[in-house]
Every structure is written in C-alpha cells, then in structure tokens.
N, C-alpha and C positions, 0 to 999 in steps of 0.2 A: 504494500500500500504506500501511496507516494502522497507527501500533505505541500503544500504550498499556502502561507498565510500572506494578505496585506493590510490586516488590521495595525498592526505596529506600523510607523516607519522607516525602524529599522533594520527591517528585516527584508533582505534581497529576495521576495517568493520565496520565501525558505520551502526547500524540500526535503519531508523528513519519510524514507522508504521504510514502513510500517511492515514489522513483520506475522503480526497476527492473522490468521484465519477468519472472516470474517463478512457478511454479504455487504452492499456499498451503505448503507443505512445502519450498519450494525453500532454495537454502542461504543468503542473507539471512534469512529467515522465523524459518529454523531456529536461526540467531546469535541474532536478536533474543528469541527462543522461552527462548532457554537462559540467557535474564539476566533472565524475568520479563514480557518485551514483550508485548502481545497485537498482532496482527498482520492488519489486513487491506490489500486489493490496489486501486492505483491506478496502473498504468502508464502510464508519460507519453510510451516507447516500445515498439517491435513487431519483433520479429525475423522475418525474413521468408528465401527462399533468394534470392542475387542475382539480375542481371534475365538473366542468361548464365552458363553453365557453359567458356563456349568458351575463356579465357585458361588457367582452370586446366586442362583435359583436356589443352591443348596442354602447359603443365607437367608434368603427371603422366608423358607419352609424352618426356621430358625427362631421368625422374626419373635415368637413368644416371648423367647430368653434373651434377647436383645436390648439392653439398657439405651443406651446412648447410639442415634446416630452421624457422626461427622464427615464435614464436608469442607474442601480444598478448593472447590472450583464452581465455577458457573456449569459448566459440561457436566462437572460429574453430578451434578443434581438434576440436571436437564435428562441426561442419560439413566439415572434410576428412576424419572420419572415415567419416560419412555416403556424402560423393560418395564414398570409396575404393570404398565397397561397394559402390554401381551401377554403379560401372565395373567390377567383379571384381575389385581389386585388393585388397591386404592390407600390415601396418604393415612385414612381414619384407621387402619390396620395397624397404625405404629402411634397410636395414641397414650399410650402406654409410655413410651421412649422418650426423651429429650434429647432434643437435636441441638448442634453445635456448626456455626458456617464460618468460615476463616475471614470473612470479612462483609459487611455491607452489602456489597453486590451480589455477591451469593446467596445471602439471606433474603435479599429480595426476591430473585428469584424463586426460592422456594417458598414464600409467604404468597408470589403470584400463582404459584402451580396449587395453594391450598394448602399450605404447609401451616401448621404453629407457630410461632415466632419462636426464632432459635437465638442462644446461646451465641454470643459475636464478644471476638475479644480488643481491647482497645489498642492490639496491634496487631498487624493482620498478615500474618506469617502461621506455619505450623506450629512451629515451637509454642507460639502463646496460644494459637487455639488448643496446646494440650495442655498447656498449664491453665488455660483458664478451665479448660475442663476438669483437669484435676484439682482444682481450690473446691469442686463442689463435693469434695468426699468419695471420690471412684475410688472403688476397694477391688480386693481378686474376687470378691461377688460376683463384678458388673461384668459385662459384655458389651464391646463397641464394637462397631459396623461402619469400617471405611470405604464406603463406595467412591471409586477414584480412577483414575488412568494408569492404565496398565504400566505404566513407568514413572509413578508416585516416585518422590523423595520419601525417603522410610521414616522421616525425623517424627513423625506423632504417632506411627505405630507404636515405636525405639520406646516414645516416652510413657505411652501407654501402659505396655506389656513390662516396662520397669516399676513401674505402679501394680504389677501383679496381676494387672487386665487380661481378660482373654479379648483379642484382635481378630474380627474376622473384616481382611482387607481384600476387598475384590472389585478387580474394573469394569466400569461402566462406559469405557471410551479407550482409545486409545491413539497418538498423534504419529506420525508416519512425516517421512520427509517430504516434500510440494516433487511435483515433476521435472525432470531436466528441462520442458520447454519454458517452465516458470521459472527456472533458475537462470533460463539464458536472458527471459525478460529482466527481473533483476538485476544481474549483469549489464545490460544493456543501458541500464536509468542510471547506475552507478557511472558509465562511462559517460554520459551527457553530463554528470556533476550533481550531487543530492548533499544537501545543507546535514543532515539533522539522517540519523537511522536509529529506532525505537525498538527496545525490547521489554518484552508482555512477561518474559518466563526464561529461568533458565534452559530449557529443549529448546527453546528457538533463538539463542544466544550458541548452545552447543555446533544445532545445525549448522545454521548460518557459517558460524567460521568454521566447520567442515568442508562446508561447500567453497568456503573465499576463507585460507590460512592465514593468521594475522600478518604473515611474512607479506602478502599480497596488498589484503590489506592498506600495512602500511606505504606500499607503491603507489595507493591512485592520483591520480594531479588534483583529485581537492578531497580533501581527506572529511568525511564528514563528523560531527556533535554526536554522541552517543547520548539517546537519554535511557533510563529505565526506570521501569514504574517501582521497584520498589528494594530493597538490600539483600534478597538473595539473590533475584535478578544482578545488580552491579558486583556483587562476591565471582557472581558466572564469566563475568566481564574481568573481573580480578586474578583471576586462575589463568588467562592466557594473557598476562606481562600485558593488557589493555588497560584501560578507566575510562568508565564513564562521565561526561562531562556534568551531567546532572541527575541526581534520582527524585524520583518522586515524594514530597514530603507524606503527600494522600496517596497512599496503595492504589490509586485507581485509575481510571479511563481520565475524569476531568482532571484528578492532582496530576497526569503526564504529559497532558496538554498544557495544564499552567504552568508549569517549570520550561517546557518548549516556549511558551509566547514570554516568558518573566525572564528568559535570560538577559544577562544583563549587555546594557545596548552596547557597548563600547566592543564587545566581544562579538557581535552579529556581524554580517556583513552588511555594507551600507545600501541604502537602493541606489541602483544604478542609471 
C-alpha cells in the first residue's frame, strides 16, 4: 500500500508503501485517509485459513472447561468467529468465559460480532495482555483458549502455562508471503522513490527484508522513514542492524498515521 499526504506542507506527497493486507477502505486506509494520505495497496503478506481446523474443533467440543478466552488480533477473532459458524455454534456458548483482547481494536471487533466486552490491557502487547490476565487470579484450575495464527509469538502462552495454566492454542488464520508478481510491484514503487515504509507486525517486517536484504536495502537512491505501529514491531526492525524512524505512541491504525503526519518538519522533505 502506497500513502501520499498534502495536508502538511511539509511534506513532498510523502509516500509511505504500507505493508499490511488489507481491501482499499480497510481500516489503515481509512486512518491514513483521515489525515490527508492518499493511499494505495502493496501487500507484503496474505491471510489465508490454517492448513487444519482439527486442534481448534477439538477446542470448541472443550469449550465447557474453558475459562478464559484470549485474543492477539483482529483476524484471529474475525477467524473464530467464522469457524463458530460452520460449526453451528454461536458467541452465547462461551458465556460462561471471560474474554481478554490485546488491545482496542480487537475488542471492538468482537463487541461488533456480539461478543461481551473483554478484558483490554492498558498496553497493548502480549506480555501485558497476560499479565493483565493474570492480576485477575488465573490458577492451574483455569483453562485458556488462544485462538491465533498459526505462527503466534509464544510470549502469552510462555506466560500462561508459567502461571500453571493449561493453554489450548490453536489457529484460526494463518499469513503466507504476497506473490512474486506483488513483490515485483513493490519493487517497482521502491524504485520511482517512496518517503515513508510502514510496519503492522513483526511477519511483515520479517518478510519484507526476506524478500529486499537490509544489504539492499541500504542501496536504494532515497532511502525511505521507517514507521511502526508499535515496540515489538520496531524490536523486529532492531534484530536486522535497522531502526525505525518513529513508532507509534497508540498501538494503532490512527497512533501510525499520526506519528507519519507529526514528524517533525525540518526532517521531511520540502514541497517541491
């Protein structure tokens, strides 16, 4: 996804090649939309249904002894609400459960699909959505239920099942890398010159310099602004001798767009 703002005027059409999945109205689009951006689509990954539904059915036929259910992502709630439905099931079946979402948006999410209002920790990372779950007295009793993408970071299971938890983690999605013809478009927008390149996640930080080595990278004649929406994302960016130019103080679609348009002007390119 490729953004160009001219709300500022310091900003040369800034172009920031967005690496998220996402239709043209989706809700990065729509952040970046709402401060000026123009916006089109390069996705660097692909959201796909896992390669088996088997772990999670076996969950679901579970759900009795199911205490707590937590949530990482907008997908993986979108995706358990999916399968509930071809299995016949419905959200009033886990009524019983306290649900847990890693941040705001997620929790939206699942409050739209009819969800309960869950558990959101006031930092929106795994780590604290297990600690905020754990301050409410999870014992080796309870039972959680991670419905997530099939190549989760492990850090709230870790913290879980240290707590004595039993963990049943099972994908409800899983991301895959975009096509070589999308990688040549990519490619391609990097080579006319792009201001500003945005990361959603560490997998699309990974990818990405899979496909383009930092070594390279550092070759292009305008070297573009890293932003990222939030401190594991820029940690992903820290592992390959990079940094981010700015991260997101808000975990979110708008907090990545405001640090994009708030950079500070001296440092932008001028209009020309």
């Amino acid at each position: 996804m490729i953004a160009s703002t001219t709300t500022e005027s310091h900003f040369r059409s800034a172009l920031a090649l967005i690496t998220r999945e996402e239709p043209v109205d989706g809700p990065l689009s729509q952040a970046l939309q709402s401060v000026g951006i123009r916006v089109c689509h390069h996705p660097v990954l692909v959201t796909r249904s896992p390669p088996s539904w088997q772990a999670f059915d076996a969950a679901w036929l579970q759900r009795q002894q199911v205490d707590w259910v937590g949530f990482t992502s907008q997908r993986a709630v979108r995706g358990f609400y999916q399968r509930l439905a071809t299995l016949g099931g419905n959200l009033g079946e886990l009524s019983h459960c306290r649900i847990a979402c890693i941040g705001p948006s997620t929790a939206d999410v699942w409050v739209a699909l009819g969800g309960q209002p869950p558990l959101v920790p006031e930092v929106f990372h795994a780590e604290a959505l297990g600690a905020a779950m754990l301050k409410t007295g999870i014992t080796s009793d309870h039972c959680c239920w991670l419905p997530q993408a099939l190549q989760a970071r492990e850090a709230l299971g870790v913290l879980l099942r240290a707590a004595g938890s039993k963990v049943l983690a099972t994908p409800t999605y899983q991301i895959l890398p975009a096509s070589s013809a999308v990688v040549r478009a990519w490619r391609e927008t990097l080579e006319k010159g792009v201001d500003w390149i945005t990361f959603t996640s560490p997998s699309a930080v990974e990818h990405w310099f899979d496909r383009l080595p930092p070594s390279e990278w550092l070759q292009l004649t305008q070297l573009p602004k890293i932003a990222c929406i939030g401190p594991s994302t820029s940690a992903a960016i820290d592992e390959l001798s990079l940094s981010a130019d700015v991260t997101a103080t808000s975990h979110n679609f708008a907090g990545l767009a405001d640090v994009i348009v708030h950079f500070p002007k001296d440092q932008n390119t001028p209009v020309s």
